[in-house]
BATOR-98621 format. One record per residue (C-alpha): residue number from 1; residue in three letters; x, y, z. Coordinates in steps of 0.1 Angstrom, whole numbers, plus 5000, padded with zeros to 4 digits. Example, Ala and Ser with C-alpha at 12.3 -4.5 7.8 and 13.67 -1.06 7.14 Angstrom:
2
NODE, resi, resn, c1, c2, c3
NODE, 1, ALA, 5123, 4955, 5078;
NODE, 2, SER, 5137, 4989, 5071;
***
This chain:
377
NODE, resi, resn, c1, c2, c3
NODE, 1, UNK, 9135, 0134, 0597;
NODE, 2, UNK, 9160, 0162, 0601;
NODE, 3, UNK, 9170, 0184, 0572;
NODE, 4, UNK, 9188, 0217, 0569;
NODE, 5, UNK, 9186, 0248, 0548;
NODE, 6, UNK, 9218, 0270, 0534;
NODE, 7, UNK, 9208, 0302, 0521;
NODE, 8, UNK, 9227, 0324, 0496;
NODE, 9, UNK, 9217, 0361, 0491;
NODE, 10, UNK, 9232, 0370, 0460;
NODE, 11, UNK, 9219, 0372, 0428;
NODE, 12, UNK, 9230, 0389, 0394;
NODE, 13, UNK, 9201, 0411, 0396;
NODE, 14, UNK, 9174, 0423, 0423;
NODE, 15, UNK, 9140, 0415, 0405;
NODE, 16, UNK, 9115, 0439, 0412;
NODE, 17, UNK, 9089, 0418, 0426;
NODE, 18, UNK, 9112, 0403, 0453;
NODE, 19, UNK, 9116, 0409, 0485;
NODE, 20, UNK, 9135, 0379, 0498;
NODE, 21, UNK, 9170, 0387, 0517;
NODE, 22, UNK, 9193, 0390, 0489;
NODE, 23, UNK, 9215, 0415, 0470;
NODE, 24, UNK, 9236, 0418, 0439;
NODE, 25, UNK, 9271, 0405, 0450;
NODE, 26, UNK, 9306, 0400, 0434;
NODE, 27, UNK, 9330, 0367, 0433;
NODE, 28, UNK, 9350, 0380, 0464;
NODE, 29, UNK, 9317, 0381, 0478;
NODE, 30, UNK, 9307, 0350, 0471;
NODE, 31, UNK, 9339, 0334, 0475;
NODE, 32, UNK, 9342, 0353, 0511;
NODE, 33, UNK, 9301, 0339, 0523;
NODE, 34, UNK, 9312, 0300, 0516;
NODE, 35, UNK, 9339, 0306, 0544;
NODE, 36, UNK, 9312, 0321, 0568;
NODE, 37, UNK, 9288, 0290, 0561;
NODE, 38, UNK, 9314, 0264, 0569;
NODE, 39, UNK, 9323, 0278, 0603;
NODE, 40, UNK, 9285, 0288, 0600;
NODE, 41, UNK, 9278, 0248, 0603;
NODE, 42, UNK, 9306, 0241, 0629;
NODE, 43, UNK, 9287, 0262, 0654;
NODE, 44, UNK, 9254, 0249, 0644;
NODE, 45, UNK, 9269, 0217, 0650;
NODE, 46, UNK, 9278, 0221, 0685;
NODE, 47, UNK, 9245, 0235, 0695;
NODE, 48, UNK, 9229, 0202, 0680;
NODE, 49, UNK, 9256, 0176, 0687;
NODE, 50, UNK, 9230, 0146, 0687;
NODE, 51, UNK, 9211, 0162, 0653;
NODE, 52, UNK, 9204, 0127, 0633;
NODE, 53, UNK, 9223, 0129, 0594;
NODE, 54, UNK, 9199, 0149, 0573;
NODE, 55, UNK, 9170, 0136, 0551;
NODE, 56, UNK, 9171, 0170, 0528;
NODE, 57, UNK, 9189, 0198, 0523;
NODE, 58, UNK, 9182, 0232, 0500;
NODE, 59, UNK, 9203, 0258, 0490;
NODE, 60, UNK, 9181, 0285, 0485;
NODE, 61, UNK, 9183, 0323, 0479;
NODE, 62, UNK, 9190, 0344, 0461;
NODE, 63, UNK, 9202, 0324, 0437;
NODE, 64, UNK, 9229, 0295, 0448;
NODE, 65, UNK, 9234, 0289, 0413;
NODE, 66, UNK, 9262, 0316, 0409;
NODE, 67, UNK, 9286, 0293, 0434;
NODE, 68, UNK, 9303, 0269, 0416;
NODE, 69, UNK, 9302, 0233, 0418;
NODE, 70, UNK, 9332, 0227, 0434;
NODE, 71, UNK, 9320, 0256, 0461;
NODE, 72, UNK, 9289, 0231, 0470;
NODE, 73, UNK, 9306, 0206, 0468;
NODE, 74, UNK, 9329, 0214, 0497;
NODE, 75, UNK, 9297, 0225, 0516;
NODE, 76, UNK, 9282, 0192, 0511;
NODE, 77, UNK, 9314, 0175, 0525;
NODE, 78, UNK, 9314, 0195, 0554;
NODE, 79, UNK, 9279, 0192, 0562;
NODE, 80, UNK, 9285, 0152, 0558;
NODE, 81, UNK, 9317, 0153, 0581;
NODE, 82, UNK, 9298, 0168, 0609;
NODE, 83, UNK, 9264, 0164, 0605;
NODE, 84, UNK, 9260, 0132, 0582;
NODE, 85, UNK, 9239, 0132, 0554;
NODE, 86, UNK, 9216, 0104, 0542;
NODE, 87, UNK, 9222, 0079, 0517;
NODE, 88, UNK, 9190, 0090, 0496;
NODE, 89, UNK, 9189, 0123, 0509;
NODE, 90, UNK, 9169, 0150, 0491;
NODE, 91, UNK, 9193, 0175, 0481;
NODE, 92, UNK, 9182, 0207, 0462;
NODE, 93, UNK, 9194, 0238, 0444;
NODE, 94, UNK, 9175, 0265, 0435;
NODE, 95, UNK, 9189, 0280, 0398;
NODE, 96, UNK, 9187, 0304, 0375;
NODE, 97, UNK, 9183, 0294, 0341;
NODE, 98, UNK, 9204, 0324, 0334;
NODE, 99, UNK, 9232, 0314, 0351;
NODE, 100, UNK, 9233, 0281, 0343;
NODE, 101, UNK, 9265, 0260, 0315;
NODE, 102, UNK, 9261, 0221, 0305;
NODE, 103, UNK, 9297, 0216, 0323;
NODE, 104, UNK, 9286, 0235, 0354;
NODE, 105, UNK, 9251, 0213, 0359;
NODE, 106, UNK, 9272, 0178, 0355;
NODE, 107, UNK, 9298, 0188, 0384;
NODE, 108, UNK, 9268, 0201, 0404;
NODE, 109, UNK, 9255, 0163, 0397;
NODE, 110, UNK, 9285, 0148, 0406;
NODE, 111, UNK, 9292, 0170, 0437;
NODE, 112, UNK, 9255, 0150, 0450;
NODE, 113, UNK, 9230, 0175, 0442;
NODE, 114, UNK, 9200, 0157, 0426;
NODE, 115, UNK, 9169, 0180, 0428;
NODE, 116, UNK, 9170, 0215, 0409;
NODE, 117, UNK, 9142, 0239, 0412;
NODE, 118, UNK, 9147, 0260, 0382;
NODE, 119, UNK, 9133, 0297, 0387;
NODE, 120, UNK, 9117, 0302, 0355;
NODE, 121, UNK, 9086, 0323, 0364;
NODE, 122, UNK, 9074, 0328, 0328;
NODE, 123, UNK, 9080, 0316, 0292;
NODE, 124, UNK, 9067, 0347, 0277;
NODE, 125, UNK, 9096, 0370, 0266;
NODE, 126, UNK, 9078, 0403, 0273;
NODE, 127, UNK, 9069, 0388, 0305;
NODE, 128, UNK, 9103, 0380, 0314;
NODE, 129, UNK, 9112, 0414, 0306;
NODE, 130, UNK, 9082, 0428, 0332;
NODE, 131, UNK, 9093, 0405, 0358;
NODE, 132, UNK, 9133, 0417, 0357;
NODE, 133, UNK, 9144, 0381, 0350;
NODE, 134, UNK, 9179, 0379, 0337;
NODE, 135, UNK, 9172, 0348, 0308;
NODE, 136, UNK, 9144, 0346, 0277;
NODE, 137, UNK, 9125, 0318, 0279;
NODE, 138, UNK, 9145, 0300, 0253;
NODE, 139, UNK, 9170, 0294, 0279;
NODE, 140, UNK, 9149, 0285, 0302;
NODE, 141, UNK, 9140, 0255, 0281;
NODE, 142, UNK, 9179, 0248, 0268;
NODE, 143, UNK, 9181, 0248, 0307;
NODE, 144, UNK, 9160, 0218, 0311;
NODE, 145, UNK, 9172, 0199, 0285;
NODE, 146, UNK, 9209, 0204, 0299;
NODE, 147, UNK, 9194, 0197, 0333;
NODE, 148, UNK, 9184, 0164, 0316;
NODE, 149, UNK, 9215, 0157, 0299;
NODE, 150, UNK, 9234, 0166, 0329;
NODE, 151, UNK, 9216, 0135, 0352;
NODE, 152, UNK, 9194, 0152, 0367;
NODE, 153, UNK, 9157, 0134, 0373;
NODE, 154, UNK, 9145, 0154, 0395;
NODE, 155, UNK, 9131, 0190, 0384;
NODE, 156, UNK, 9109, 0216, 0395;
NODE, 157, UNK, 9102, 0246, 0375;
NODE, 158, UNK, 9083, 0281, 0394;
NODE, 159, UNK, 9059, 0295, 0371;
NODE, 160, UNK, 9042, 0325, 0382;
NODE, 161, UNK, 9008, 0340, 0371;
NODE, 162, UNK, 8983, 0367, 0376;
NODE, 163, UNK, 9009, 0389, 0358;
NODE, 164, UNK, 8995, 0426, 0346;
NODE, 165, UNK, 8980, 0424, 0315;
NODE, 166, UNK, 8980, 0385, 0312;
NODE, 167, UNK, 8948, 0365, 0302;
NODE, 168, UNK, 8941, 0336, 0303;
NODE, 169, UNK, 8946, 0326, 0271;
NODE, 170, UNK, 8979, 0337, 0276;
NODE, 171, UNK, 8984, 0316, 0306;
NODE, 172, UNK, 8969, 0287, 0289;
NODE, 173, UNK, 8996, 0289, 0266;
NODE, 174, UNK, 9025, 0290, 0292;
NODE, 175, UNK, 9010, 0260, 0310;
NODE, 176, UNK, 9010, 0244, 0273;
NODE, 177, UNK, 9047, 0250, 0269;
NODE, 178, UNK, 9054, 0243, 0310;
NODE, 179, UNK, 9046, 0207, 0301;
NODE, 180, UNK, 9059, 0204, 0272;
NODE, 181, UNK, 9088, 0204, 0295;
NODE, 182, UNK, 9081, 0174, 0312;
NODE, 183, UNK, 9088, 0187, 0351;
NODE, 184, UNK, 9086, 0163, 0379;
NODE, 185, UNK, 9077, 0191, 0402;
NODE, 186, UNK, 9060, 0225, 0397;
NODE, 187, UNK, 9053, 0258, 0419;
NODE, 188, UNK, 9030, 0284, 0406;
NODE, 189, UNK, 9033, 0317, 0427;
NODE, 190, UNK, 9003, 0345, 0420;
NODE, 191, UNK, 9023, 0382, 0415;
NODE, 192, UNK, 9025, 0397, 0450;
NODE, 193, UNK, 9029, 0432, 0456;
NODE, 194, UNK, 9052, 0431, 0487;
NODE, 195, UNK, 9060, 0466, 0508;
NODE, 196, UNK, 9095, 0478, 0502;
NODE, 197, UNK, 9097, 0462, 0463;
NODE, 198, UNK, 9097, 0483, 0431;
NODE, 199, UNK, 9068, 0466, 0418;
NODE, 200, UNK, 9051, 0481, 0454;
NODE, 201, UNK, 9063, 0516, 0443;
NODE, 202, UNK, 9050, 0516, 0402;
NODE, 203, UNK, 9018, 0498, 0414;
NODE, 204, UNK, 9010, 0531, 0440;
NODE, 205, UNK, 9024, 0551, 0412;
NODE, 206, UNK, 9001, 0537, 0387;
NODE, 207, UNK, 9026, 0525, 0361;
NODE, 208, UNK, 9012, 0490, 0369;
NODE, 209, UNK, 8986, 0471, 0376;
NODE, 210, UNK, 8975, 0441, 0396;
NODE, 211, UNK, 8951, 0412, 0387;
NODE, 212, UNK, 8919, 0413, 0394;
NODE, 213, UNK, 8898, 0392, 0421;
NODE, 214, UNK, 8875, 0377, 0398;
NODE, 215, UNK, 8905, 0369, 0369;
NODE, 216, UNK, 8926, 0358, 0396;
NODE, 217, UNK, 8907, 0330, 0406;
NODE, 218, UNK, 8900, 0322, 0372;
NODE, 219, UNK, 8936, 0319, 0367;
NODE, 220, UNK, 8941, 0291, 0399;
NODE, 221, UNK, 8914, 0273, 0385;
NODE, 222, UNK, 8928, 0269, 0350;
NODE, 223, UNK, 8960, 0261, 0364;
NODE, 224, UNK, 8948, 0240, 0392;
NODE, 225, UNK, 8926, 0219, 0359;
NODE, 226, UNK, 8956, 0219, 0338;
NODE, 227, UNK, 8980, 0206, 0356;
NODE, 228, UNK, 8956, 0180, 0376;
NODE, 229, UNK, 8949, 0162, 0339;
NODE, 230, UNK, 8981, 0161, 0330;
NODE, 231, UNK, 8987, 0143, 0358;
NODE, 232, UNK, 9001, 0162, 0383;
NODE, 233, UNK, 8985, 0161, 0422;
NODE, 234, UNK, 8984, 0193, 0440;
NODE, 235, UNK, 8996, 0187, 0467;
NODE, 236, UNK, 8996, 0220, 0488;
NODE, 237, UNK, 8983, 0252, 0478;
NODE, 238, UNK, 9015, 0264, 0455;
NODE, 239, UNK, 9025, 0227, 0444;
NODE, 240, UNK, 9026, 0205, 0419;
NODE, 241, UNK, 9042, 0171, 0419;
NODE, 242, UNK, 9040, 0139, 0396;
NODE, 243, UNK, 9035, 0106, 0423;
NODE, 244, UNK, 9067, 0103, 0443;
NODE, 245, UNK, 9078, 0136, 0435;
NODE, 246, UNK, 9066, 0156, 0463;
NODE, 247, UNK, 9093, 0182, 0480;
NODE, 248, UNK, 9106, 0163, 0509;
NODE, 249, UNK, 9122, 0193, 0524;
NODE, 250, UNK, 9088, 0214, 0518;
NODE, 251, UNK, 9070, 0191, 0536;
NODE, 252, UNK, 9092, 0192, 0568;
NODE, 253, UNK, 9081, 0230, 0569;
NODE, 254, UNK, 9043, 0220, 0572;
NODE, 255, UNK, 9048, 0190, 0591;
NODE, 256, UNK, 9067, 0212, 0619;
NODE, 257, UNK, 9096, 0187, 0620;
NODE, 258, UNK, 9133, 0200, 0626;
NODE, 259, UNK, 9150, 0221, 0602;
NODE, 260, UNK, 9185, 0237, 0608;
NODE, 261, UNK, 9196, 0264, 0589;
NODE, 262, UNK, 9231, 0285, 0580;
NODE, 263, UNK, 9234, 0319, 0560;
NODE, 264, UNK, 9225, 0355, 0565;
NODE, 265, UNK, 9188, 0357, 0564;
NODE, 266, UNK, 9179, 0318, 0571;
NODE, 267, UNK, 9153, 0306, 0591;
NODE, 268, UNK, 9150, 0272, 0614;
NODE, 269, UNK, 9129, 0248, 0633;
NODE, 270, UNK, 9137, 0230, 0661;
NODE, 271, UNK, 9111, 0201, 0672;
NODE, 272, UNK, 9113, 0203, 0708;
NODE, 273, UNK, 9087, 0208, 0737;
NODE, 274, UNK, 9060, 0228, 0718;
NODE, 275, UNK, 9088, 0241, 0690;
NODE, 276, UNK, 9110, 0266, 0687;
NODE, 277, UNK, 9120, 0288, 0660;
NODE, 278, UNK, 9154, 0307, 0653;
NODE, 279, UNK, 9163, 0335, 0625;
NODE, 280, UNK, 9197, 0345, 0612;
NODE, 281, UNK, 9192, 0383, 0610;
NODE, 282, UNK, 9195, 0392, 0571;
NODE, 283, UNK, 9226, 0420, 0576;
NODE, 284, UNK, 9256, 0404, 0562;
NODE, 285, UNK, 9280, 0428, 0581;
NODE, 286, UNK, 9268, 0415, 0610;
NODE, 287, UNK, 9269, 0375, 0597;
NODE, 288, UNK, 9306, 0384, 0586;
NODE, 289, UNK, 9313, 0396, 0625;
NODE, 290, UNK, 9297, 0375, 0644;
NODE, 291, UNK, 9314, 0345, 0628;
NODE, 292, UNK, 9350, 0358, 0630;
NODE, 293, UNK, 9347, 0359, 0665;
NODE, 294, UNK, 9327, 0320, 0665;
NODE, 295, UNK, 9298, 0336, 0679;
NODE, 296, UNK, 9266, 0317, 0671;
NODE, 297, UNK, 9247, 0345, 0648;
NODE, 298, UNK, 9210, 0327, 0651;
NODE, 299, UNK, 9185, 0349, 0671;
NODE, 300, UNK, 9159, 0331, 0695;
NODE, 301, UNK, 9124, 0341, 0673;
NODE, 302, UNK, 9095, 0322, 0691;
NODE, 303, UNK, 9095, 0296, 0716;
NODE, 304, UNK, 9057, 0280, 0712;
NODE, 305, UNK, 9035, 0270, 0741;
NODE, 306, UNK, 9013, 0240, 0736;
NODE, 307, UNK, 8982, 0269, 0722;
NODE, 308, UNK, 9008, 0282, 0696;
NODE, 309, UNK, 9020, 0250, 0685;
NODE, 310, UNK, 8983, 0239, 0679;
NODE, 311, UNK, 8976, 0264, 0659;
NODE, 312, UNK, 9005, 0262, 0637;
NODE, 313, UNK, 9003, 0228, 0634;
NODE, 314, UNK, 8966, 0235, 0616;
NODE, 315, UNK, 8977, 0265, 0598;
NODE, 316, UNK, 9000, 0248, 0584;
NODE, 317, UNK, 8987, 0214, 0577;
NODE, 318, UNK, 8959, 0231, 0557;
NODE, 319, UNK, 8980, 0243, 0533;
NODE, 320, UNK, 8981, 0208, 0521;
NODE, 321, UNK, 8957, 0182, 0506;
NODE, 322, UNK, 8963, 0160, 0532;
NODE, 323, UNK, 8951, 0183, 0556;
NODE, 324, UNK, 8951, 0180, 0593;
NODE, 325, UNK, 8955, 0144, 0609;
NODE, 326, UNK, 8929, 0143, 0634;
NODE, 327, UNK, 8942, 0113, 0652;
NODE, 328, UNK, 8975, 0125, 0649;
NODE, 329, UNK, 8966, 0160, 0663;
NODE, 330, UNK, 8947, 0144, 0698;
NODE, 331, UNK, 8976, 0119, 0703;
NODE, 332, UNK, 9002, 0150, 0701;
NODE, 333, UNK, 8984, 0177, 0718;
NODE, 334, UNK, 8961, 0155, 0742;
NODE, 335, UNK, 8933, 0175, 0726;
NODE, 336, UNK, 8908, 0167, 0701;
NODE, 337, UNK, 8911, 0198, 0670;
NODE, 338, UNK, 8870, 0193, 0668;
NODE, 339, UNK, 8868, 0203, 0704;
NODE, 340, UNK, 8892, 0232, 0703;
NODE, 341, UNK, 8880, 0249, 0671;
NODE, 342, UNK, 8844, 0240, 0672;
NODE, 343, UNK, 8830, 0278, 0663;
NODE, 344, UNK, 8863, 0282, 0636;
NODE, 345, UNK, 8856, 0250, 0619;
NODE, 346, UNK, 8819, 0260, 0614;
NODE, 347, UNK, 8829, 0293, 0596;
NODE, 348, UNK, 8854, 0282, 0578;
NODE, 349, UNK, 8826, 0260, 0563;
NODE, 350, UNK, 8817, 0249, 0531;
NODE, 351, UNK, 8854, 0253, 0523;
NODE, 352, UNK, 8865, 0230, 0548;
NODE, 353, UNK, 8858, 0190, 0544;
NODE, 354, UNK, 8860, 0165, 0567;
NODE, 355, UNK, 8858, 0134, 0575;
NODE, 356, UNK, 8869, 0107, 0605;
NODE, 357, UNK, 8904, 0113, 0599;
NODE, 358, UNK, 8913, 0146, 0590;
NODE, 359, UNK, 8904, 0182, 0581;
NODE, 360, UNK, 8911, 0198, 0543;
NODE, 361, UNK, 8902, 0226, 0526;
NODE, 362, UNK, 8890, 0222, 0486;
NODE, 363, UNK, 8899, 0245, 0461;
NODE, 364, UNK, 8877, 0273, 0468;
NODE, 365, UNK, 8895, 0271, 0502;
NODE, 366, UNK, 8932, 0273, 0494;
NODE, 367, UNK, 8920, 0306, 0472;
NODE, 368, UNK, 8902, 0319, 0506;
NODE, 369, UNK, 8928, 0305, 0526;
NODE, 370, UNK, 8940, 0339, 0545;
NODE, 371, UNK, 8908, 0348, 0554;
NODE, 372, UNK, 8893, 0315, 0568;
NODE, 373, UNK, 8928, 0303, 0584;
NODE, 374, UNK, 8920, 0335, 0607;
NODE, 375, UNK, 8889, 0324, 0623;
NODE, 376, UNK, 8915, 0295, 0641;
NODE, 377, UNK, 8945, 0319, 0652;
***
């Protein structure tokens, strides 16, 4: 499976807990980045002339939301005129509830978009308000039901938790109204406090403060419970889906299969020998240079030997509850994974289940999971 992923660093407003590649930007802006992704693909094209059509594709950000319909659209037919795109391809946009018109969701529908991951993060006002986010929870859920109205079968909602001063009764209450909503697909994201972010700067200054250990974990459980008897299978360590919703396009990122990638700040995969993996440097003035000139703007990141690739391939599989594939593993790498991590496998014990097939962590595990993923790298 082959799938590619556009991303768009603009938003209306930098939230302060963010430190993905994006800025606030302006229509000419916006108008002037759509050019530089179509020539963008062009040169991605000609470095993967025999790339299969794509399986799934994500505009992600930033928030691709604030490019109009017509705007993706014309991506979409460019990416199908050289690339090809499948005839039940995933295709996903992430959104801003804030952003977001009945009209404008329908053309989005009819320009072949059928997955949108809404970025709601809270439907607590005052958390809203905390969190920098541009909408009130009220339109997050008019933004649903438009999503609805609008065709779209397909939705995921982000819900963070572990917010300062949030218990869990508090949370319980979210996760009430969360399904109330009726998602097909959800992402939960514990607060982060990432180096270079405001949220970094007021929690060393003391105007904030982060959850605690203990209340943390108490928090993945309830949400982990919740969202399990309502139906929901978690399905890797940050997602939710009902059956047959799973994110395709996630899953090529843990499965280590191909993913291109166009935009200032993008990331992609290529399966090939042991794997390689290639960055667009996130500095716009550059991206706007080098693509004048049709110069390819993608950096060489990592080329993996067969020891690199093996452990990526467990880091990564572990994030999900189908864990490693055992069989899988020895007939790729030649090596059996309960040979090679015979001491790592033992410490990373009771946390880490097994049986003749593959390798998982449990729950405990996935809330662990930087620590005991260390004793394999």
């Amino acid at each position: 499976m082959s799938s590619l992923y556009l991303h768009i660093p603009f938003c209306s407003k930098k939230c302060p807990y963010c430190d993905f590649f994006s800025q606030v930007g302006q229509q000419q802006q916006l108008d002037e980045y759509v050019e530089l992704l179509r020539r963008d693909i062009l040169i991605v094209k000609k470095g993967h002339p025999q790339n299969p059509p794509f399986a799934t594709i994500y505009f992600g950000g930033g928030t691709p939301s604030l490019l109009s319909a017509k705007q993706i659209n014309l991506l979409l037919t460019d990416i199908n005129g050289t690339f090809g795109i499948e005839p039940e391809a995933e295709i996903t946009l992430e959104a801003n509830p804030g952003t977001l018109q009945l009209e404008q969701l329908i053309a989005y529908r009819q320009a072949g978009v059928n997955r949108l991951s809404l970025g709601i993060q809270s439907l607590n006002d005052q958390k809203l308000q905390l969190l920098g986010r541009i909408h009130i929870a009220e339109q997050a859920r008019k933004s649903v039901a438009m999503s609805r109205k609008a065709g779209f079968h397909n939705l995921s909602l982000d819900l963070m938790f572990a917010l300062p001063g949030q218990s869990l009764q508090a949370l319980e209450q979210e996760l009430s109204q969360l399904l109330g909503l009726e998602p097909e697909h959800i992402s939960i994201y514990g607060l982060t406090f990432e180096d270079g972010t405001e949220f970094a700067r007021r929690l060393k200054s003391g105007d904030i403060s982060s959850c605690e250990e203990g209340l943390y974990a108490e928090q993945y459980h309830l949400v982990h419970e919740t969202l399990i008897k309502a139906g929901y299978e978690h399905y890797e360590i940050s997602n939710f889906a009902r059956p047959g919703f799973r994110c395709r396009h996630n899953q090529t990122y843990w499965q280590r299969t191909t993913c291109l990638a166009v935009g200032a700040g993008s990331h992609q995969f290529i399966d090939q020998t042991w794997g390689e993996r290639w960055q667009v440097p996130p500095d716009l003035a550059r991206y706007k240079e080098l693509l004048r000139k049709n110069i390819n703007p993608s950096q060489l990141l990592e080329t993996f030997d067969q020891q690199g690739a093996m452990k990526e391939c467990l880091y990564l599989a572990l994030r999900t509850s189908d864990g490693l594939d055992l069989p899988y593993f020895e007939q790729r790498f030649g090596f059996r994974a309960e040979d090679l991590f015979t001491q790592a496998f033992r410490k990373a014990q009771p946390y880490l289940k097994s049986d003749d097939q593959r390798w998982y962590f449990d729950l405990e595990g996935w809330l662990l999971y930087d620590h005991l993923i260390s004793h394999f790298l």
